[in-house]
KOLGU-4560 file (N, C-alpha, C; in nm, 3 decimals, padded with zeros to 5 digits):
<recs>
<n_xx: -01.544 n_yy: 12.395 n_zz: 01.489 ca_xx: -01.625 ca_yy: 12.507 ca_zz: 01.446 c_xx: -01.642 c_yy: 12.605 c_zz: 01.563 mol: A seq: 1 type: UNK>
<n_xx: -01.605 n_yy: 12.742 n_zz: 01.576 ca_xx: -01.649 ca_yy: 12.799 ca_zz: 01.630 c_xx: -01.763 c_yy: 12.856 c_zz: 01.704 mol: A seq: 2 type: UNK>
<n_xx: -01.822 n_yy: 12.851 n_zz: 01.800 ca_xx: -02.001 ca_yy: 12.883 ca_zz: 01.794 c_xx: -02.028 c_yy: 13.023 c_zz: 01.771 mol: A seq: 3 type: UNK>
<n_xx: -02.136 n_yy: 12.992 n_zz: 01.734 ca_xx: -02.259 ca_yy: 13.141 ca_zz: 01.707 c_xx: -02.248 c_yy: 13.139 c_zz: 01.885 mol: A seq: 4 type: UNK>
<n_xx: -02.271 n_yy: 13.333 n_zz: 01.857 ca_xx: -02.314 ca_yy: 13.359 ca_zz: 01.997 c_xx: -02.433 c_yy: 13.486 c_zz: 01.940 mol: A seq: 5 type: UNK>
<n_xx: -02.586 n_yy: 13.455 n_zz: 02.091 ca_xx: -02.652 ca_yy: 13.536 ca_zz: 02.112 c_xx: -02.674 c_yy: 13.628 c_zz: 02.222 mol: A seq: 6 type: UNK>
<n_xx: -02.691 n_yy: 13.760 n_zz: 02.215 ca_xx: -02.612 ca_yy: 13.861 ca_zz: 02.344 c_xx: -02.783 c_yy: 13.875 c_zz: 02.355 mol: A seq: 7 type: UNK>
<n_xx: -02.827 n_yy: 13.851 n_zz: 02.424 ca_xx: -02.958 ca_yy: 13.864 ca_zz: 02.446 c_xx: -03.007 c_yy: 13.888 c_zz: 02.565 mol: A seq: 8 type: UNK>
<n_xx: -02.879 n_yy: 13.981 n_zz: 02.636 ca_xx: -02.877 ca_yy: 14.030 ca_zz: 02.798 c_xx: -02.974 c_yy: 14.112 c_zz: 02.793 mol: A seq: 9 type: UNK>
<n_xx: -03.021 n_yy: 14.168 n_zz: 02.720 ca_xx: -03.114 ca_yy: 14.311 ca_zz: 02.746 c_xx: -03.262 c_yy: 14.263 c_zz: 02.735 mol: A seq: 10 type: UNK>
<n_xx: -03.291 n_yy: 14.112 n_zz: 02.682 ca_xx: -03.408 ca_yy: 14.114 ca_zz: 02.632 c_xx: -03.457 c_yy: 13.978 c_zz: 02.803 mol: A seq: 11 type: UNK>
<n_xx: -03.597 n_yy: 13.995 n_zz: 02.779 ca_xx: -03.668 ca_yy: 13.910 ca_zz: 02.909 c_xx: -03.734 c_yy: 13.808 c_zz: 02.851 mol: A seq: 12 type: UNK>
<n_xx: -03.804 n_yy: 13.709 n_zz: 02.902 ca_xx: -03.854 ca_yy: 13.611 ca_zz: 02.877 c_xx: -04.023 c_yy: 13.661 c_zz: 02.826 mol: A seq: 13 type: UNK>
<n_xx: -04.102 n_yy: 13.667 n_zz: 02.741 ca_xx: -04.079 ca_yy: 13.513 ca_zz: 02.611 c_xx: -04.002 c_yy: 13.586 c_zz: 02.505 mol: A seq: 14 type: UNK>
<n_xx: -03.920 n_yy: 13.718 n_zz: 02.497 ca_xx: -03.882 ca_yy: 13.769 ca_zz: 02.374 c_xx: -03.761 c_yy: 13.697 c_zz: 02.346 mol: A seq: 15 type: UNK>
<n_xx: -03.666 n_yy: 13.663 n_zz: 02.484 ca_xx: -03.535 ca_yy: 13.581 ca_zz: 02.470 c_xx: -03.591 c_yy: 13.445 c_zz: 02.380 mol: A seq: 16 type: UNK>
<n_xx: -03.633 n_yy: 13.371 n_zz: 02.455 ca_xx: -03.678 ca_yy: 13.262 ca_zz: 02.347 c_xx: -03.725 c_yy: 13.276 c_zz: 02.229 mol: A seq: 17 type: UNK>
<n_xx: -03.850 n_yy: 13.372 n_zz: 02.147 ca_xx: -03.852 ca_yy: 13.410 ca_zz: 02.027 c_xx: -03.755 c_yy: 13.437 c_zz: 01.979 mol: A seq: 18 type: UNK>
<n_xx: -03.660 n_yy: 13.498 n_zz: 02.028 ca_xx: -03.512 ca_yy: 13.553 ca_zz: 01.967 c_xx: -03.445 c_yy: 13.418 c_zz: 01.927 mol: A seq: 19 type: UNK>
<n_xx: -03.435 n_yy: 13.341 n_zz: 02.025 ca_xx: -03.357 ca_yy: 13.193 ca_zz: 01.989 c_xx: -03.470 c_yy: 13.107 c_zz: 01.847 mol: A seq: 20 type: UNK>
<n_xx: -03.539 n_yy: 13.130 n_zz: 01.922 ca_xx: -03.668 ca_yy: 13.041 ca_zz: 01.762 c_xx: -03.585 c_yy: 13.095 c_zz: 01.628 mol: A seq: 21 type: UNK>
<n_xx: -03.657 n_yy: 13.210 n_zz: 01.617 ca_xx: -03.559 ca_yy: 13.311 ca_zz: 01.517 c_xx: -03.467 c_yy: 13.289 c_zz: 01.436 mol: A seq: 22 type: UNK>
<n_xx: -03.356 n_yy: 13.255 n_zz: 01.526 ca_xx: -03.221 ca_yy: 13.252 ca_zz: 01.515 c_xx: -03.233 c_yy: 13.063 c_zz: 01.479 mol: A seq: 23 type: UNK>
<n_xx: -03.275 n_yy: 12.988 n_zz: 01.508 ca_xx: -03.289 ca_yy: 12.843 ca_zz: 01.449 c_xx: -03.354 c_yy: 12.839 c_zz: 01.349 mol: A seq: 24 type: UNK>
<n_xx: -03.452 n_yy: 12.925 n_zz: 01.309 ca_xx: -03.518 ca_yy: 12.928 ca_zz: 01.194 c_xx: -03.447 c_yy: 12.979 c_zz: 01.090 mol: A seq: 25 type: UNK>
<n_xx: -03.342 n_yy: 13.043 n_zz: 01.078 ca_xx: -03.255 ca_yy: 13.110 ca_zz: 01.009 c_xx: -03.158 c_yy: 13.044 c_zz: 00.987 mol: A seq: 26 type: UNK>
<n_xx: -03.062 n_yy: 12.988 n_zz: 01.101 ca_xx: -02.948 ca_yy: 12.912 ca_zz: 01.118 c_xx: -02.926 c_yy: 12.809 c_zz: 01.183 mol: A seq: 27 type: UNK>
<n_xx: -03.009 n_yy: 12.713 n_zz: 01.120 ca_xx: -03.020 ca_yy: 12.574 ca_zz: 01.171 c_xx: -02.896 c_yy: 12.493 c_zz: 01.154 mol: A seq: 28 type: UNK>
<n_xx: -02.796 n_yy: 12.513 n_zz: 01.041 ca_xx: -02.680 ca_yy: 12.466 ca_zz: 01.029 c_xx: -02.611 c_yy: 12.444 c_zz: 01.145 mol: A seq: 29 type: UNK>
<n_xx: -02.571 n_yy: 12.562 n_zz: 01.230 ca_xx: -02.499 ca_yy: 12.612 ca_zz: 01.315 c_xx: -02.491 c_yy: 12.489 c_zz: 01.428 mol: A seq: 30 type: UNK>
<n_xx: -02.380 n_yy: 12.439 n_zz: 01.415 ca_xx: -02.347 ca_yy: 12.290 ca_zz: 01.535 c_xx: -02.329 c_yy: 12.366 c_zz: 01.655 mol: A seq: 31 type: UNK>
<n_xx: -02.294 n_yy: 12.477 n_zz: 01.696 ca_xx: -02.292 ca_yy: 12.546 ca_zz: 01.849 c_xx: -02.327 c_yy: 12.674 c_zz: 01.846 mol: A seq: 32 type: UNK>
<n_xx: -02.401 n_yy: 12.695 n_zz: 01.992 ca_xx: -02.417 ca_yy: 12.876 ca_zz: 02.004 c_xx: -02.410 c_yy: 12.834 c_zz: 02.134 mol: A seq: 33 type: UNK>
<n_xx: -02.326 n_yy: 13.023 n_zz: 02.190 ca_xx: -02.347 ca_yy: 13.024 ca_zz: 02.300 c_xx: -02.436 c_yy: 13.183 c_zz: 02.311 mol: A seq: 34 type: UNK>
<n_xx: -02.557 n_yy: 13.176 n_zz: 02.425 ca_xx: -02.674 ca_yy: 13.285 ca_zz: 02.427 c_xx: -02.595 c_yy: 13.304 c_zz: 02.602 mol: A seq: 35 type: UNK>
<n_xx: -02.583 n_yy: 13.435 n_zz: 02.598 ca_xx: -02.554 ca_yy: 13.504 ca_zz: 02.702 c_xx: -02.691 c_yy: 13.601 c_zz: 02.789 mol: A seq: 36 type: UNK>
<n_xx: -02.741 n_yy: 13.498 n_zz: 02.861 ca_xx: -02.864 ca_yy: 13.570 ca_zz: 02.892 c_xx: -02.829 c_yy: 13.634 c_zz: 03.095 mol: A seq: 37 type: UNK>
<n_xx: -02.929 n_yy: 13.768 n_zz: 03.111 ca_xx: -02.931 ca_yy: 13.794 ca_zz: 03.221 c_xx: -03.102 c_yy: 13.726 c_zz: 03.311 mol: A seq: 38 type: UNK>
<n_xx: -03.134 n_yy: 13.724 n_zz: 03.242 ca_xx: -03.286 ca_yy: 13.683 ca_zz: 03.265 c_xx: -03.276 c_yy: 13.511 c_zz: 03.336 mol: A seq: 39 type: UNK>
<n_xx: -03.276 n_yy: 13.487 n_zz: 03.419 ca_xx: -03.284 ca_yy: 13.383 ca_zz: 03.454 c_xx: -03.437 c_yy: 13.253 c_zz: 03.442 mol: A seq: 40 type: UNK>
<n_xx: -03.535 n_yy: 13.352 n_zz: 03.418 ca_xx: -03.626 ca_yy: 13.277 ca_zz: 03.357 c_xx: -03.595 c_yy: 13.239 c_zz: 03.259 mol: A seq: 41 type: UNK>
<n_xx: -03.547 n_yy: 13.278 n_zz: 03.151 ca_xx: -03.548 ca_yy: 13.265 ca_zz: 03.034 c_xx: -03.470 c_yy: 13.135 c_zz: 02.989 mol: A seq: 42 type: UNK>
<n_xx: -03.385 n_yy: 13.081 n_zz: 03.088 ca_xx: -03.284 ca_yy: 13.005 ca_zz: 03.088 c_xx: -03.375 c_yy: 12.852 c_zz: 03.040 mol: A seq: 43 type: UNK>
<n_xx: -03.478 n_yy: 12.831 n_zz: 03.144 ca_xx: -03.576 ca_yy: 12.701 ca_zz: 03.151 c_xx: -03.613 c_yy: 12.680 c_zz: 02.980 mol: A seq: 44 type: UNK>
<n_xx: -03.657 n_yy: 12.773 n_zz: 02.943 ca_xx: -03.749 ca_yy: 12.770 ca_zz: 02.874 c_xx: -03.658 c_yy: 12.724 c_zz: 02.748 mol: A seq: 45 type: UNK>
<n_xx: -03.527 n_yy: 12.842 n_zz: 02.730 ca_xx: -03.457 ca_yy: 12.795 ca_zz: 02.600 c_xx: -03.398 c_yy: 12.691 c_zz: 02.582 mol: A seq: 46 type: UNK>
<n_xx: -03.346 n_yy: 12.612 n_zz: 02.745 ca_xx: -03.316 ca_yy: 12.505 ca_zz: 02.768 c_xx: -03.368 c_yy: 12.394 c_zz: 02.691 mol: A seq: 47 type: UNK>
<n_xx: -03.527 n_yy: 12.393 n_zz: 02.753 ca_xx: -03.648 ca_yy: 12.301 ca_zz: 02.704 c_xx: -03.646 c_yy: 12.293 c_zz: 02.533 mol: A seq: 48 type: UNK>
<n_xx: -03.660 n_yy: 12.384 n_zz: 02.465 ca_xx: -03.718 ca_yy: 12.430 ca_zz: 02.378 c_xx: -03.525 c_yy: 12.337 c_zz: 02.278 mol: A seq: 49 type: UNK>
<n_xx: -03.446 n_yy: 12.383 n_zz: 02.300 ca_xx: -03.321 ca_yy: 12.326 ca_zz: 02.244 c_xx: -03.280 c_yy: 12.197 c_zz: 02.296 mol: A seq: 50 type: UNK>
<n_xx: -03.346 n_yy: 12.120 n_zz: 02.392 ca_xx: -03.348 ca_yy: 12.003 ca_zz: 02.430 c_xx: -03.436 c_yy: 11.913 c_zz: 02.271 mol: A seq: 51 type: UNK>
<n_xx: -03.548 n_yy: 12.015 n_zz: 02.264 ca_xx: -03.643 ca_yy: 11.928 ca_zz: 02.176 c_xx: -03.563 c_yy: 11.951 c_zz: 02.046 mol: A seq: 52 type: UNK>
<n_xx: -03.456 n_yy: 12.071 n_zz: 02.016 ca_xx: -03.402 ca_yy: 12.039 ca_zz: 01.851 c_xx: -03.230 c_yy: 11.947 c_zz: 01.867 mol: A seq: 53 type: UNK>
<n_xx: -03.259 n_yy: 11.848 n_zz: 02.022 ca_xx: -03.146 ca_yy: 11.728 ca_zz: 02.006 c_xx: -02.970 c_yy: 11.846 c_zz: 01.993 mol: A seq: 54 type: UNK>
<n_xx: -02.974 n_yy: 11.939 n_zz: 02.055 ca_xx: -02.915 ca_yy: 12.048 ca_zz: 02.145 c_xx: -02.869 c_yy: 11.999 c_zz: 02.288 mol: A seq: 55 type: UNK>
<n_xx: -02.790 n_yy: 11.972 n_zz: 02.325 ca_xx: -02.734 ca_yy: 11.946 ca_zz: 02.463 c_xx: -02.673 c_yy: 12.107 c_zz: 02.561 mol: A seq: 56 type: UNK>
<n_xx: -02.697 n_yy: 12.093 n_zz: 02.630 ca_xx: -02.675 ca_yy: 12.225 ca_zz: 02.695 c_xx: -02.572 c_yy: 12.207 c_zz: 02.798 mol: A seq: 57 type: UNK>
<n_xx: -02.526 n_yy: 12.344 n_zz: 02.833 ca_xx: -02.439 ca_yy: 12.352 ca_zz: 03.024 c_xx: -02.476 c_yy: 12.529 c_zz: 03.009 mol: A seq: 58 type: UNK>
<n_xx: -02.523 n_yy: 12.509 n_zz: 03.128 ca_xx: -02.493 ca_yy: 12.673 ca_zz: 03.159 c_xx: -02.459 c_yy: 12.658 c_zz: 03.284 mol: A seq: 59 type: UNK>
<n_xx: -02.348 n_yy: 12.809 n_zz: 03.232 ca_xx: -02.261 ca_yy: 12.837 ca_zz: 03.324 c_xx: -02.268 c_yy: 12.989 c_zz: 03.383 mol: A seq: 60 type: UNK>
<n_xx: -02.280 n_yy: 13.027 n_zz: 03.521 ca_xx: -02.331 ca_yy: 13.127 ca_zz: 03.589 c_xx: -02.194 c_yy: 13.216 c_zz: 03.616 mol: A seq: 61 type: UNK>
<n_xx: -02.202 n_yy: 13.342 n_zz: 03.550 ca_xx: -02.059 ca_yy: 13.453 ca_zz: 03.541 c_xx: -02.116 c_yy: 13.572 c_zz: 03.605 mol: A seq: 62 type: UNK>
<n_xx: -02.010 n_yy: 13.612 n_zz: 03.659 ca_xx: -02.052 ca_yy: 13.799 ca_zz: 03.747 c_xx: -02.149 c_yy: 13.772 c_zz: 03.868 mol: A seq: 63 type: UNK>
<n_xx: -02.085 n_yy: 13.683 n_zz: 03.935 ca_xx: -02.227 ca_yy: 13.643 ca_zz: 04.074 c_xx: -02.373 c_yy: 13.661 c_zz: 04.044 mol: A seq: 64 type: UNK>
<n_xx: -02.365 n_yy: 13.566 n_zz: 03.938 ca_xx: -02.525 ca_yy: 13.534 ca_zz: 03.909 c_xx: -02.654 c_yy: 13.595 c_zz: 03.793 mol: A seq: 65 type: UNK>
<n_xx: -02.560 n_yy: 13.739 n_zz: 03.775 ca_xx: -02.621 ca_yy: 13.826 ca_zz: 03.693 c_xx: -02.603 c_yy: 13.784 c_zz: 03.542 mol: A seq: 66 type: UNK>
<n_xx: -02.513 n_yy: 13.729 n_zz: 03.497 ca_xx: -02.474 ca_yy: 13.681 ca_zz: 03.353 c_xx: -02.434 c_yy: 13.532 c_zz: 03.367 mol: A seq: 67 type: UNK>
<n_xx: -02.602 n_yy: 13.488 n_zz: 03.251 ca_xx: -02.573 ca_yy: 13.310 ca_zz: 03.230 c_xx: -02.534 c_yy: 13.291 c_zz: 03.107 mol: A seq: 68 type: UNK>
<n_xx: -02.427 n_yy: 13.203 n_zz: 03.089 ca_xx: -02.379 ca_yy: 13.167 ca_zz: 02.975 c_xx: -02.480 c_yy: 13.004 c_zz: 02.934 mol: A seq: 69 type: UNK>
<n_xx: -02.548 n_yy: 13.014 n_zz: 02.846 ca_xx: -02.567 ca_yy: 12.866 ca_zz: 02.784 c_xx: -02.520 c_yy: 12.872 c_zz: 02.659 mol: A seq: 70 type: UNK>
<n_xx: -02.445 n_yy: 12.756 n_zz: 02.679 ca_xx: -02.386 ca_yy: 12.695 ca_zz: 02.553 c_xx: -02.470 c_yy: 12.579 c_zz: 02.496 mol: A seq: 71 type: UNK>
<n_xx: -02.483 n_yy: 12.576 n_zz: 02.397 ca_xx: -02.577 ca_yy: 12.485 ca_zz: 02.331 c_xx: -02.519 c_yy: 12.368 c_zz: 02.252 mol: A seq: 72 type: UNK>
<n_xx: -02.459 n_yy: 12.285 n_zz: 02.236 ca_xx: -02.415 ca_yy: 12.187 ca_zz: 02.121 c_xx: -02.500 c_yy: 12.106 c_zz: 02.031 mol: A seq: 73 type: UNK>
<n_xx: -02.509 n_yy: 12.110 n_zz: 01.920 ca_xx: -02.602 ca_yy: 11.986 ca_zz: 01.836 c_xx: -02.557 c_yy: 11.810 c_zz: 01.857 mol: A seq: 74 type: UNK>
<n_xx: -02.593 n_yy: 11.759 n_zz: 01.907 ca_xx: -02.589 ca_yy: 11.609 ca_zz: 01.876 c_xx: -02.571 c_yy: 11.533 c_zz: 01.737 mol: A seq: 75 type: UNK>
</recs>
């Protein structure tokens, strides 16, 4: 399956995470997304938060630091 992706470079922490809530509340189906965030706070939190819906994560750091890729997988 291909993953969902969320471009959610423009947005900051807590709106990035509402954005991800959102987006699980809608499309819980979805076995992968990858959220392309610049916000590096934001990273912890969506981490945490997709740890608790049994979501395994890697993020991966692109453009020296400025663009994080997390990829999310369902278990």
């Amino acid at each position: 399956m291909t993953p969902q992706t969320l471009d959610l470079r423009n947005e900051r922490c807590p709106m990035a995470l509402l954005k991800v809530k959102r987006w699980y509340a809608v499309q819980s189906f979805a076995a992968s997304l990858e959220i392309y965030l610049s916000d590096s706070a934001s990273v912890q939190d969506i981490e945490k938060y997709l740890h608790r819906l049994k979501y395994t994560t890697a993020t991966q750091t692109l453009n020296s630091g400025l663009l994080i890729k997390l990829k999310a997988v369902r278990e």
